[in-house]
Every structure is written in C-alpha cells, then in structure tokens.
C-alpha positions as CSV (number, residue, x, y, z in Angstrom):
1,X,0.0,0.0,0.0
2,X,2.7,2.6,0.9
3,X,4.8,1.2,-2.3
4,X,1.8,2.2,-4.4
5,X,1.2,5.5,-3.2
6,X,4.6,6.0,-3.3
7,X,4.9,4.8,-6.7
8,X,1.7,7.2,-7.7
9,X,3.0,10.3,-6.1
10,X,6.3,10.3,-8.3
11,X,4.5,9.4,-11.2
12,X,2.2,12.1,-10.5
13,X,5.1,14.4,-10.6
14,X,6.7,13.3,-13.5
15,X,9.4,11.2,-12.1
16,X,10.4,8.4,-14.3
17,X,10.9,4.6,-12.9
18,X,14.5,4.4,-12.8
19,X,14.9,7.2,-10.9
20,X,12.2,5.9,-8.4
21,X,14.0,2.8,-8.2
22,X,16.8,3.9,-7.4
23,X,15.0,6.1,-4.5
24,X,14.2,3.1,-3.4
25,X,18.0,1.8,-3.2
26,X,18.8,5.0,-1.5
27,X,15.8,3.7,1.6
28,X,13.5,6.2,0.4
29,X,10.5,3.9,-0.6
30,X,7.9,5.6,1.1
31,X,6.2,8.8,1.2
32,X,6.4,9.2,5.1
33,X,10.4,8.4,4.5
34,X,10.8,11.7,3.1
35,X,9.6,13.7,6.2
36,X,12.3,15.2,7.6
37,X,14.8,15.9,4.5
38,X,15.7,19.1,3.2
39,X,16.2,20.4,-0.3
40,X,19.9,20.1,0.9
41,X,19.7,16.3,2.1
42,X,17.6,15.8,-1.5
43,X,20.1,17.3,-3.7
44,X,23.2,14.9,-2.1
45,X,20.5,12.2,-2.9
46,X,20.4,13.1,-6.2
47,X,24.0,13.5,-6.1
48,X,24.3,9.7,-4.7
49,X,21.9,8.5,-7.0
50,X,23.9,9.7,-10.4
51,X,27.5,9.1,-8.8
52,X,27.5,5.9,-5.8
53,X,30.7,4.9,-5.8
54,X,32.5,1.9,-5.8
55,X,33.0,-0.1,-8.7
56,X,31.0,-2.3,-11.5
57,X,32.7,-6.1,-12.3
58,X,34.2,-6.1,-15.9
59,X,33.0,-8.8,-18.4
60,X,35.7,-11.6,-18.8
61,X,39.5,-10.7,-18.0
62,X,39.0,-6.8,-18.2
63,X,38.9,-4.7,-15.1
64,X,36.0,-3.4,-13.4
65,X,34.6,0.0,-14.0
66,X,33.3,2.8,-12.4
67,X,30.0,2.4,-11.5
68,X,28.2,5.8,-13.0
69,X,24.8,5.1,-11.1
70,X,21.4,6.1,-12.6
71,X,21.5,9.5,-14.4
72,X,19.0,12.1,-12.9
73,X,18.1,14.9,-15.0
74,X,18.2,18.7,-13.8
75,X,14.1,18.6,-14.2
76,X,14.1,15.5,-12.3
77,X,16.0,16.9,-9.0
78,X,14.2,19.6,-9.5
79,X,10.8,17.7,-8.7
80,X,12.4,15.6,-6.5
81,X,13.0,18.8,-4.4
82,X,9.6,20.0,-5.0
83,X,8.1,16.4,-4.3
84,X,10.5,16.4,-0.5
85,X,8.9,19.7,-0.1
86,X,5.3,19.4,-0.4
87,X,5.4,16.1,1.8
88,X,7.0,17.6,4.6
89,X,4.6,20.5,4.4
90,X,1.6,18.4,4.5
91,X,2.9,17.1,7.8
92,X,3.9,20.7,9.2
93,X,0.2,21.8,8.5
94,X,-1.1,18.6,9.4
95,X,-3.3,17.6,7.0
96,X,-3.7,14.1,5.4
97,X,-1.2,13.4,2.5
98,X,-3.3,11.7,-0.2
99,X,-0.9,10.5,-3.1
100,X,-3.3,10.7,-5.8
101,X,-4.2,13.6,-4.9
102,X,-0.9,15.2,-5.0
103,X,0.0,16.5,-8.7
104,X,2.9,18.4,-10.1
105,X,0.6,21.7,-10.8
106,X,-0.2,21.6,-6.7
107,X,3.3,20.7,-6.2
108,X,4.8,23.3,-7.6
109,X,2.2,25.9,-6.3
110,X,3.4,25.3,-2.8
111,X,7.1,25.1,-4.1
112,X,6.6,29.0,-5.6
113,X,5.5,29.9,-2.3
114,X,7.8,28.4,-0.2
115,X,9.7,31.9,0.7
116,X,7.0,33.8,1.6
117,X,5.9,30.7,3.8
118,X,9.4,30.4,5.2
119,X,10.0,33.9,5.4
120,X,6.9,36.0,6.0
121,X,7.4,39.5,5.6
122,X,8.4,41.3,8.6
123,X,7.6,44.8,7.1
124,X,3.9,43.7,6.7
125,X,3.6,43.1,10.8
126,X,5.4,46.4,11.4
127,X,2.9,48.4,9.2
128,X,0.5,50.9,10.5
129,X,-1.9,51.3,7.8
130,X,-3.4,54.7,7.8
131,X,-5.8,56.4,5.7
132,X,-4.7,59.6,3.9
133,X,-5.4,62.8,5.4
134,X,-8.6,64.2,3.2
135,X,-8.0,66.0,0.6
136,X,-9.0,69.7,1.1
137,X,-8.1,71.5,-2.4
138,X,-7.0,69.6,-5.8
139,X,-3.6,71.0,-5.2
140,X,-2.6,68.7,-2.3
141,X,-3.3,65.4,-4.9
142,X,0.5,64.8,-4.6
143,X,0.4,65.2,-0.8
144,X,-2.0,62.3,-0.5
145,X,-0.3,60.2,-2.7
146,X,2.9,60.4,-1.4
147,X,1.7,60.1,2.4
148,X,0.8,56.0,1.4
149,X,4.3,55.2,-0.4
150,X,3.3,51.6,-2.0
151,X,0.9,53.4,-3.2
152,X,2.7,56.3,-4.7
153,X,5.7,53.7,-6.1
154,X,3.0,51.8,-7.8
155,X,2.0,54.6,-9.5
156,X,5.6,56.4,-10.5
157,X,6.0,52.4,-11.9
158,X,9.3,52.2,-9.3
C-alpha cells in the first residue's frame, strides 16, 4: 500500500521509474520516509543517485569499472526537491497526505510559495496602515499620494 502511493506520487510528478528505483535503493521507498529531509539532504540524494561509488565487475579478464549510477536529469532533482517539499509540508500543516491527490501543478504551487511561507514579511507586521489625510483642495493630490508610499511607487511604476 505505501509502495503504491509512493509509486503514484512520483508518477504524479513526473518522475520516471528508474529514478524511483533507485529512491528506493537510496531507503527512500515511502512517502512518510521523506519527512524530515531538506532540499539540501535531496540534492546529495540526487547526487548519490547519479554518482554511488565503488565499482562495476568487468566482463571476462577486463577490469571493473566505475560504476556511474542512474543519471538524474536537472528537471528530475528539480521535482524531486519540489516532491521532498510538499510532503514535509503536509505534515507541518497537518493535514492528510493523499498520493493521488498530490500533482505536479499543486506541487509546484506550494514550491513557488515556499519563501513567503518560510520567510513572511516582517515589514507587513510592522505596518500601520493609515488612511490619507482628506484631501482639502485639488492642489494637495501629490500630498495624498505620497503620504501611502506603495501606493505612490505603484503609480511612478518604481
């Protein structure tokens, strides 16, 4: 059961089988084993994945050869990061993960926003929002303006 949804989330997310596979010969054959890992700890998976080490027996007499792993493509780490992501932020907002539920489109939603959920703005909670003194005479139109800054900025096009 936890092979299947595991299975279905990567395929959901355009991960190929080899590259699942060899997940799986990394211990990462569940979606509950990827709670806790950073984007960090998922790009020196990738990093294991492509390059593991050690070397591959040679056919006959010749001598072995390095063994060059499985080859993970740049768009592939980059769901794979996006994938690590969204399941370990299903658990920090506890809700149920559902695998078929889980596509690349929502995926990479909650990957877009994953600085201003990491790093709200701290100008946001400082700001006093005031309305504009009223506006007595057309002449003071740059006065108002400029008393709300974003405002004004927006405007200017800075």
């Amino acid at each position: 059961m936890a092979a299947a949804q595991f299975t279905l989330y990567l395929n959901n997310c355009n991960i190929n089988n080899a590259v699942r596979l060899a997940l799986i010969d990394q211990g990462l054959d569940t979606c509950d084993s990827l709670l806790g890992l950073n984007d960090g700890d998922m790009k020196a998976v990738c990093r294991r994945i492509i390059t593991p080490g050690g070397t591959m027996p040679g056919r006959g007499a010749a001598a072995g050869r390095a063994n060059r792993g499985t080859p993970v493509s740049f768009v592939s780490e980059k769901n794979l990061r996006k994938v690590c992501f969204y399941r370990n932020y299903m658990h920090r907002i506890q809700r149920t993960f559902v695998a078929a539920t889980a596509t690349l489109a929502l995926v990479e939603d909650v990957w877009a926003d994953r600085f201003d959920l990491e790093n709200p703005d701290r100008d946001v909670e400082r700001e006093v929002i005031r309305d504009p003194a009223p506006m007595a005479k057309a002449d003071d139109i740059k006065k108002t303006w400029t008393s709300r800054p974003r405002l004004w900025h927006a405007l200017k096009g800075s």
